[in-house]
N, C-alpha and C positions, 0 to 999 in steps of 0.2 A: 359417229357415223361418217364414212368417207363414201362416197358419191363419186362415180366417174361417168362424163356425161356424152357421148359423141366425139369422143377420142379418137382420132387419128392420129399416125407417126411414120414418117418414113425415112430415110436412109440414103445419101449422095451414096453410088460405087461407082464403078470404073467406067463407065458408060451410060449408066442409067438411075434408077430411083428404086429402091427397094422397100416396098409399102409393108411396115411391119406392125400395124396396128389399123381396121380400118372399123370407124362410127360404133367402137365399144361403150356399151351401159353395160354397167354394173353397181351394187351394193355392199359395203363391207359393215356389217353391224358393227359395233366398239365393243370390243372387249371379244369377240370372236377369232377363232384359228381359221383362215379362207386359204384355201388352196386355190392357186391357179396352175391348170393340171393341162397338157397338151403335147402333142409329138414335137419334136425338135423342129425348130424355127416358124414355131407356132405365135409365136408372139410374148411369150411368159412374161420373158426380162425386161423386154420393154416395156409392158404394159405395170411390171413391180417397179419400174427405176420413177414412170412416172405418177406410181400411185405416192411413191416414196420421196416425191420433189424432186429426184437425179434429175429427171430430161423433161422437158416442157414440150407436148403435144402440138402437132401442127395446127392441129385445131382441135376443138371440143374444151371440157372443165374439167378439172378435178376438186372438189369441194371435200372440206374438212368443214363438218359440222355446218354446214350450207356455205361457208364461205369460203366463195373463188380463188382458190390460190394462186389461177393464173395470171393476176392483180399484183400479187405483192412482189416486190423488189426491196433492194437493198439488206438492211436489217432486220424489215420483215421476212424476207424472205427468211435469211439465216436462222429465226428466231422459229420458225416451221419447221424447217428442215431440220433442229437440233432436236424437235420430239422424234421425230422418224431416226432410227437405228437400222444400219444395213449391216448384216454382219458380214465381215472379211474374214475365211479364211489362212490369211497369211501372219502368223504369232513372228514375234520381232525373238529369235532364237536364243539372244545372251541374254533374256530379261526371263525372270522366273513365272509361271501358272501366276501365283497371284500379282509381279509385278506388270505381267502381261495386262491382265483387269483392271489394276489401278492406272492403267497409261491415260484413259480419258479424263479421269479425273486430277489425276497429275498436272495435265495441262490446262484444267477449268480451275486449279489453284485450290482446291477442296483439301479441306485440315486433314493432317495425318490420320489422325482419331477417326472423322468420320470415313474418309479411304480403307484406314484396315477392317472396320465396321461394316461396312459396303461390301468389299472383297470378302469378310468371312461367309455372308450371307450370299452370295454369290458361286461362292463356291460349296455351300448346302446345296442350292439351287439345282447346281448339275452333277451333283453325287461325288466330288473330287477335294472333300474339306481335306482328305490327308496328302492331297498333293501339291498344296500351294509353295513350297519350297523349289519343286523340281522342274528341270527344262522343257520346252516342248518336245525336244529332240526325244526324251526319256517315255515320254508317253506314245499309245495307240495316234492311227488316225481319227478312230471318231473321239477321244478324249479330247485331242486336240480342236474337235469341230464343238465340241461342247465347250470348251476353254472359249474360242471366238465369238458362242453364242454370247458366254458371261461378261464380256468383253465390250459386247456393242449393248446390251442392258446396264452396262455401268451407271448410265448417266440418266436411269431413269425415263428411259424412254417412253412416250406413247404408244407407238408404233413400232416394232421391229420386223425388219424386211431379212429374211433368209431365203437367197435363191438357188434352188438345188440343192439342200441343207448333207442330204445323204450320199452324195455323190462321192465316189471315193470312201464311201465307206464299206467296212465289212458286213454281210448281211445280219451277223450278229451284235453288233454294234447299233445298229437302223436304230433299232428300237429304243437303245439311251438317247441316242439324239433328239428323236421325236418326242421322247417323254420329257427333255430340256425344256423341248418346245411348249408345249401343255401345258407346263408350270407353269413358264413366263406369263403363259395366259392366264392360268388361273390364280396363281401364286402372288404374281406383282403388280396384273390388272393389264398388260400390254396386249393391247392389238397385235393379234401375230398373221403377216402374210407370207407364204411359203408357195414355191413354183418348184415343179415337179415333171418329167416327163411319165414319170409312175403310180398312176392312179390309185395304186394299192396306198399312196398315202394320205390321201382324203378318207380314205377309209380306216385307217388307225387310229388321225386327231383331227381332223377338220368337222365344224359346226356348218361352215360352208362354202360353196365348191363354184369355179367356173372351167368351162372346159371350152379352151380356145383350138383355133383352128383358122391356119392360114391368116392369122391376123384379127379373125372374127368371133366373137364370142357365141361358140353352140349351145350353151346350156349354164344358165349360173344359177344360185337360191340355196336354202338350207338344205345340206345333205339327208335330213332324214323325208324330208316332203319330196325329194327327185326322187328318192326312190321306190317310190309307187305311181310314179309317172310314167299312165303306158307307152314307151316306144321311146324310152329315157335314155343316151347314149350313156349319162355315166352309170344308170343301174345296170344297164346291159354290164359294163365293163365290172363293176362292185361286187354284185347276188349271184351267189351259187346259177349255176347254168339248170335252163327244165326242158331242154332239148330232149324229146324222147319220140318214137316212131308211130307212127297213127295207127299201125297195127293194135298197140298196145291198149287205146281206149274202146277197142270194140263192145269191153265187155262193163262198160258203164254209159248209166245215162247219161251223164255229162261231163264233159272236163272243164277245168275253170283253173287258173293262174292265180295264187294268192299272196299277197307279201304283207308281214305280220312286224309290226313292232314293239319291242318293249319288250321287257320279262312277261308280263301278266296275258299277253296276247299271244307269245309262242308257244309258253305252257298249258294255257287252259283253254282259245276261244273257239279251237275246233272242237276238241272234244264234250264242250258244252251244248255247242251248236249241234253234232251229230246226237247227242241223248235228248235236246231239249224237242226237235224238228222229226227226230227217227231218221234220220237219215245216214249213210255208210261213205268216210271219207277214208280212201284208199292215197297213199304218194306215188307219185308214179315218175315224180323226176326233182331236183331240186335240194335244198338242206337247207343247212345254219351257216351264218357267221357274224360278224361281229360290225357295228359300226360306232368306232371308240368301244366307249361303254356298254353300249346298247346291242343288245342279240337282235338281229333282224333275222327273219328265213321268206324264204322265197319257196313256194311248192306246186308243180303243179297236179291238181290232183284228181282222180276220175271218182264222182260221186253217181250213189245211187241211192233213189228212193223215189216218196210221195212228194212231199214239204220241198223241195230243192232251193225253185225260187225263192219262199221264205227264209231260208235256211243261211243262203249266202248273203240276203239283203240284212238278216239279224248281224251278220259278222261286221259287216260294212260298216251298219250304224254304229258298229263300236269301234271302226279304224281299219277295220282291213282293209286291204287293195284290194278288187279283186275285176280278172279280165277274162276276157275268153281266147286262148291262143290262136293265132292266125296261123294255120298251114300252109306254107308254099314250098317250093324246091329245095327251098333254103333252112326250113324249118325241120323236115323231114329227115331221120338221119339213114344214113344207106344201109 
C-alpha cells in the first residue's frame, strides 16, 4: 500500500514559485493499475516522480506500507528507490531488444544464465519473443515503448512508474502498450502507476483512478465504485452520455438515471425487475461500454407503472446506481 499524505511541491521559475502539487491524499492499493489522469500541468508528474522517490515534497509523506519515506537517506534510501521502476523511453540504439532488457541487470552483475532467463520471459511479457535479436531503430514506436516497459521491469521491481505511457503512440498500438501494462500487474505482481492526460485510459486498465487538477486532487478510489457516484467528474468523462430533451419523458411516469455493473447486472436486472414489479422500462438515452473487463452501462430510462418505487429500490439492493436527473440549461439539449 503507498499512502500519500498532505503533499505539497512546487517549483523556483524566473520570477516566482510555481505550486505543482498542493495537500494531495491519496491511496494506491498494492498490486493495483492507478491512473493519475488530468489536463496538462495538472500536476500528474510530479505527484508520480514523488510517489516514485524522484522528488521529495515540500511537505506532506509518502509512505510505502506505513513507513515514511521522507526519513530515509543514504542507502536506505537507494535501497527504496531500487523497488520503484520508472520507465524511460529512450532505448540505447546499437544495443539489440534484448540486450536493451538485460542493461539493468548487466550492471547489478546478474549471471548470464539468469539475464537470458529474465529477458526471455520478458519478452513473452510484451508479445516481442521473436524480436530480441533486432535494433530499436527496426521496430514500431509502440514496440519500442513496450521494449522500455520490459526494460525498467528487468530488475523486478515493486512498483513501476510509466508516465504518459502512450504518448507518441499510434492509436492502434495504445492498446499493446496498455495490455504490457496489465500484465506487469497481473503477471509479475508489480504495482503499476500510469499518468495520463486521456481518461479513456483508466477506463481500459486502471483498478484505480485520481483526477488532478491544478495541483489538486478532485476525485480518487476504485474505478468501479466512482462510477456510480452522482455528480462523479470521472464518470461524467467514462459512461456513455444520457443527455436527452425533457420533451421526451412526457410520456412516462418517471425518469431515473441507472448505471449497472458486471455481466449479470447488464443482462438481466432490469428485465427481471420490470416482470417481477409489472412495470415498463423504456432507454431513452445512454448505452454500454467497458470498464477493463467489466461491461458497465449507463441508461437513462422513462419508466411506467404501479410498483416504481419498489421496482427501483429491488434493483438498488442488488447494486444499481440509481438517480433522478437534474434538468437545467445545461442538461437540456436544443
Amino acid at each position: 500500500m503507498i499512502t500519500v499524505e498532505n503533499v505539497s511541491k512546487s517549483f523556483a521559475s524566473a520570477d516566482s514559485r510555481v505550486v505543482a502539487l498542493r495537500d494531495v491524499n491519496l491511496a494506491v492499493s498494492a498490486g493495483s493499475l492507478f491512473g493519475i489522469v488530468g489536463p496538462a500541468r495538472a500536476g500528474k508528474t510530479t505527484l508520480a516522480r514523488c510517489v516514485a522517490l524522484r522528488e521529495r515534497p515540500d511537505r506532506g509523506t509518502v509512505r510505502y506500507d506505513g513507513m515514511d519515506t521522507g526519513r530515509l537517506v543514504g542507502r536506505k534510501l537507494w535501497g527504496a528507490q531500487r523497488q520503484v521502476a520508472v520507465v524511460d523511453s529512450g532505448l540505447r540504439p546499437e544495443r539489440t531488444v534484448a540486450g536493451n532488457i538485460a542493461a539493468p541487470l548487466e550492471r547489478m552483475g546478474v549471471a548470464p544464465d539468469r539475464r537470458r532467463n529474465r529477458v526471455g520471459t520478458l519478452l513473452d511479457v510484451i508479445g516481442l519473443s521473436r524480436a530480441g535479436a533486432r535494433l530499436p531503430s527496426e521496430l514500431t514506436p509502440g514496440q519500442q515503448r513496450r521494449v522500455a516497459i520490459a526494460r525498467a521491469l528487468a530488475t523486478a521491481p515493486s512498483v513501476l512508474l510509466a508516465d504518459d505511457p502512450t504518448d507518441g503512440v499510434a492509436g492502434e498500438e495504445t492498446a499493446a502498450v496498455l495490455s504490457v501494462l496489465d500484465r506487469a500487474r497481473a503477471e509479475l505482481g508489480a504495482t503499476v502507476v500510469v499518468t495520463s492526460r486521456d481518461a479513456d485510459i483508466a477506463r481500459r486498465v486502471c483498478d484505480e483512478v485520481a483526477l488532478l487538477d491544478r495541483g489538486k486532487v478532485v476525485e480518487s478510489g476504485a474505478l468501479l465504485s466512482l462510477v456510480g457516484k452522482p455528480g462523479s467528474p470521472i464518470a461524467e468523462a467514462l459512461l456513455p452520455s444520457v443527455d436527452t430533451p425533457r420533451a421526451h419523458l412526457s410520456s412516462y411516469d418517471r425518469a431515473v438515471d441507472v448505471v449497472l455493473v458486471g455481466f449479470a447486472a447488464v443482462g438481466a436486472l432490469l428485465p427481471e425487475a420490470a416482470a417481477r414489479f409489472e412495470v415498463d422500462f423504456t432507454t431513452i438515452g445512454g448505452g454500454l461500454t467497458r470498464l477493463g473487463d467489466t461491461p458497465v452501462a449507463r441508461f437513462r430510462l422513462g419508466v411506467a407503472g404501479q410498483r416504481i418505487d419498489a421496482a427501483l429500490a429491488w434493483i438498488a439492493e442488488r447494486g444499481a446506481y440509481v438517480s433522478t436527473p437534474m434538468y437545467g440549461l445545461r442538461d437540456v439539449a436544443a
